[in-house]
C-alpha positions, 0 to 999 in steps of 0.5 A: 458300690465303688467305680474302681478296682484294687489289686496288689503289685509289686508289693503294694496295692494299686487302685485304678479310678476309672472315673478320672481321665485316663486311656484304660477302660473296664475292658482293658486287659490286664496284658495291655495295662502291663505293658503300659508301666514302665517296669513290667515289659516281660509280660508279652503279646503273642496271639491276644487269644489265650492260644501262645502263653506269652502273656502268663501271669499268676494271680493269687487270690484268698482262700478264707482269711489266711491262704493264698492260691496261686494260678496262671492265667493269660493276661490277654483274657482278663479284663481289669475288673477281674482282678480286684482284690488279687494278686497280680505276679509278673516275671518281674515280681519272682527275682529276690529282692538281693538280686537271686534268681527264683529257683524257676529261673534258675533251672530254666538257665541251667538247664539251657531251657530258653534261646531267643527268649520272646516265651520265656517270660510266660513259660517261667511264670507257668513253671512258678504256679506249678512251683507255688501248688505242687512240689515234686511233680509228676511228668505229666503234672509237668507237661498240663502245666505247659501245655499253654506256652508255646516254645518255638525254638528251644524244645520243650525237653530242657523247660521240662527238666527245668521243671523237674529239677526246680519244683522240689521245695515245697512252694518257699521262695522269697515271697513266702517271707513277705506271705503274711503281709501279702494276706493283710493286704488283700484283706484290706482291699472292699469286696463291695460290688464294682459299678465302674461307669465311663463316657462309653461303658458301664461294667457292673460287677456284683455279688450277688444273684438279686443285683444281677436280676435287678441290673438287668432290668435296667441293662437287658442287653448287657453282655454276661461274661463268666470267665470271659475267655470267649467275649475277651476275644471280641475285645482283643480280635475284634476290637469290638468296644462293648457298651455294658457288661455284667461280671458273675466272677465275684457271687459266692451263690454260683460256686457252690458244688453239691455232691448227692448220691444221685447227682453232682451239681456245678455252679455256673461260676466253678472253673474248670480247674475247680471242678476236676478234682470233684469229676474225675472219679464219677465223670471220667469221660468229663475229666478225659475231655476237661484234660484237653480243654484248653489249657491250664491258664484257660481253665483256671478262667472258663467256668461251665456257666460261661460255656453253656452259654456261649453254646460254641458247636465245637464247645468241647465238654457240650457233648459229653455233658449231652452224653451223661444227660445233664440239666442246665438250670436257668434262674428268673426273679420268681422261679428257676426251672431244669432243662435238659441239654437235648432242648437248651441248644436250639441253633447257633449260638442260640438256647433256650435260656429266656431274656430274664434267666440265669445259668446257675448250675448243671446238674449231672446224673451219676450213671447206674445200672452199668452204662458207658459214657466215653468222649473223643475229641480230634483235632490238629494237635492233642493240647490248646486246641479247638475241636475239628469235632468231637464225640460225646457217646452213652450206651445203656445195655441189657444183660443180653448185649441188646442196645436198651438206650443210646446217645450219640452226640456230636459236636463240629458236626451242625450249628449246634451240638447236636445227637444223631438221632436217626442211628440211635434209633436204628440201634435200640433194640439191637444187639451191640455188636460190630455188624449192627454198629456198621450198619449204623454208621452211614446213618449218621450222615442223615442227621448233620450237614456239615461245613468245610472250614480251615480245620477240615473238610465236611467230608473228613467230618462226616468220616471222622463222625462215622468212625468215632461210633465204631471206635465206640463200640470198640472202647465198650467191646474191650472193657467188658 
């Protein structure tokens, strides 16, 4: 094990001893320690909550020996630790060494795309991760990729012609000269567990599941952070000091994804952004709700392990997964077991996870025999927003039109997500059709209590959930 992390910045590789005197601690986060140097003051602090983007940064980090992936991430949201052996890019890093502009900046100055200039550093380091990993994007390709930047004065119509004009030259800019090097350097850097142990905290980072086990004998009330784009947020808006963390971010075991002709399970590690390419086709109302969960830079850090286990009412791919009859499997020192998602969620933030287990894995079922699975989200604007509520709906039907099985689930409505049980079972055996859904609708309101808070009011919540079935039942009525 070693007390201290290694990354590389400007070109070189910077280590960070968290054993000698210093301000920084394991929680700092990488937007502070930025803005600490002297030369890396484009990187700026919005929100500290992963909502504005002006704190983007793009980390690259090894894919086998000889690649290097490029994504954007708010700096806001990640603890030091987590960037061991990776790049770290600034808006400073992407100007030629003789001074020329990255063709990002470039288009983004030809094009008008920046006024008082406070996002625009955060903008650009998003349009350089869509530079490094896709050439000639799409419109919408585009548009995902902005979705985390916030633009308050010059629109977003000049950012997106930027984009258009810049992302065109197969990823090659100046740091592609110096790629080789980069590569040596990150593989120079120990991928040995990180024990990191100051006056006030310890943040272990291990590599694997039976270090976890055993640390969390020593530590059972250590905080388990996979992806941490919630607990970051206890740091940055709480400034809550957390005495022992427990890193998942480095073990290989919970990023394994298994495609069966039966199931598709995800380690608890997978980021959402990893997981999308392998959802979309047998999942499309998973990938429709991962499409607006967050943002690029969130994505690219919350994995589905990190999301099963906040178990936030309003987590917005809860419902669906409850929807497509997921497991969540729970690993202890002697045994693992499956729990569905209808008895993991027990209230607030509560499950059924024991002291002693992990989230390894979800597992979902692939669909058969025709069933449809749809997913709604409402919120107050489309994208890097949380959900005022949010539907997750199966229906399994008989060649009759008669309701054989059906699952109405619903997040924003209770302490947890939570299926309305009472008008799914109203509507088995029924026939599936628009008297029967209207019938069904007032019975929703028997199974939730909803609270009214600043996104809505719990009558608004009560109608929106009502209509969502209706809606529903159209979506299902329409592409019969």
């Amino acid at each position: 094990m070693i007390p201290e992390i290694s990354f590389v910045l400007d070109g070189s590789i910077v280590t960070i001893d968290f054993t000698k005197p210093s301000s920084r601690g394991p929680t700092t986060t990488v937007l502070n320690y930025l803005r600490s140097l002297p030369g890396h003051k484009g990187v700026k602090e919005g929100c500290a909550e992963g909502d504005c983007g002006a704190c983007t940064v793009v980390l690259g980090e090894l894919v086998g020996n000889k690649s290097i992936r490029y994504k954007s991430a708010d700096s806001c949201l990640l603890f030091l630790p987590m960037i061991h052996g990776r790049q770290l890019i600034t808006v400073e890093n992407l100007k030629d060494p003789s001074g020329e502009l990255h063709p990002v900046q470039s288009a983004m100055v030809e094009s008008s795309g920046s006024q008082c200039g406070f996002c625009t550093p955060g903008i650009v380091m998003s349009l350089f991760s869509l530079y490094k990993s896709t050439d000639h994007p799409t419109r919408l390709q585009i548009d995902d990729a902005l979705t985390g930047n916030l633009c308050r004065c010059t629109g977003y119509k000049p950012i997106i012609e930027a984009a258009a004009h810049a992302c065109v030259h197969k990823g090659l800019d100046h740091l592609s000269r110096d790629y080789s090097r980069i590569v040596g350097l990150l593989k120079s850097i120990p991928q040995a567990p990180i024990h990191i142990k100051t006056k006030l905290q310890s943040y272990f980072k291990p590599t694997s599941l039976s270090a976890v086990f055993s640390h969390r004998r020593q530590h059972p009330d250590a905080v388990i952070v996979s992806g941490a784009t919630d607990v970051a947020l206890r740091v940055t808006k709480k400034h809550e000091l957390i005495p022992e963390i427990i890193d998942l971010s480095d073990i290989a075991e919970l990023k394994a994804i298994t495609n069966t002709a039966t199931t598709l399970t995800i380690g608890a590690g997978v980021t959402l952004t990893e997981a999308m390419p392998r959802i979309e086709h047998d999942f499309p109302a998973l990938y429709k709700m991962l499409s607006v969960f967050g943002s690029q830079q969130i994505r690219n850090l919350a994995t589905f392990g990190g999301n099963l286990g906040s178990a936030s009412p309003i987590g917005d791919a809860l419902p669906v997964l409850m929807a497509y009859g997921a497991k969540v499997v729970l690993k202890r020192p002697n045994g693992k077991r499956d729990v569905s998602l209808d008895d993991y969620f027990l209230g607030y933030r509560k499950t059924a996870r024991a002291a002693n287990e992990l989230i390894t894995a979800i597992v979902i079922p692939k669909l058969k025999n025709g069933a449809a699975v749809r997913s709604y989200k409402i919120s107050k604007r489309k994208d890097l927003d949380i959900s005022t509520l949010s539907g997750g709906f199966r229906l399994d039907a008989k060649n009759s039109g008669t309701v054989k099985n059906i699952v109405l689930a619903y997040g924003g409505m209770a302490e947890r997500t939570k299926r309305a049980t009472t008008a799914e079972q109203f509507l088995v055996g029924k026939q599936w059709n628009r008297q029967t859904v209207e019938r069904a609708m007032p019975l929703i309101d028997k199974d939730f209590t909803p609270i009214s808070d600043a996104r809505a009011g719990a009558e608004f919540r009560k109608v929106a959930a009502r209509n969502l079935l209706l809606k529903f039942w159209t979506d299902t009525v329409m592409n019969e």
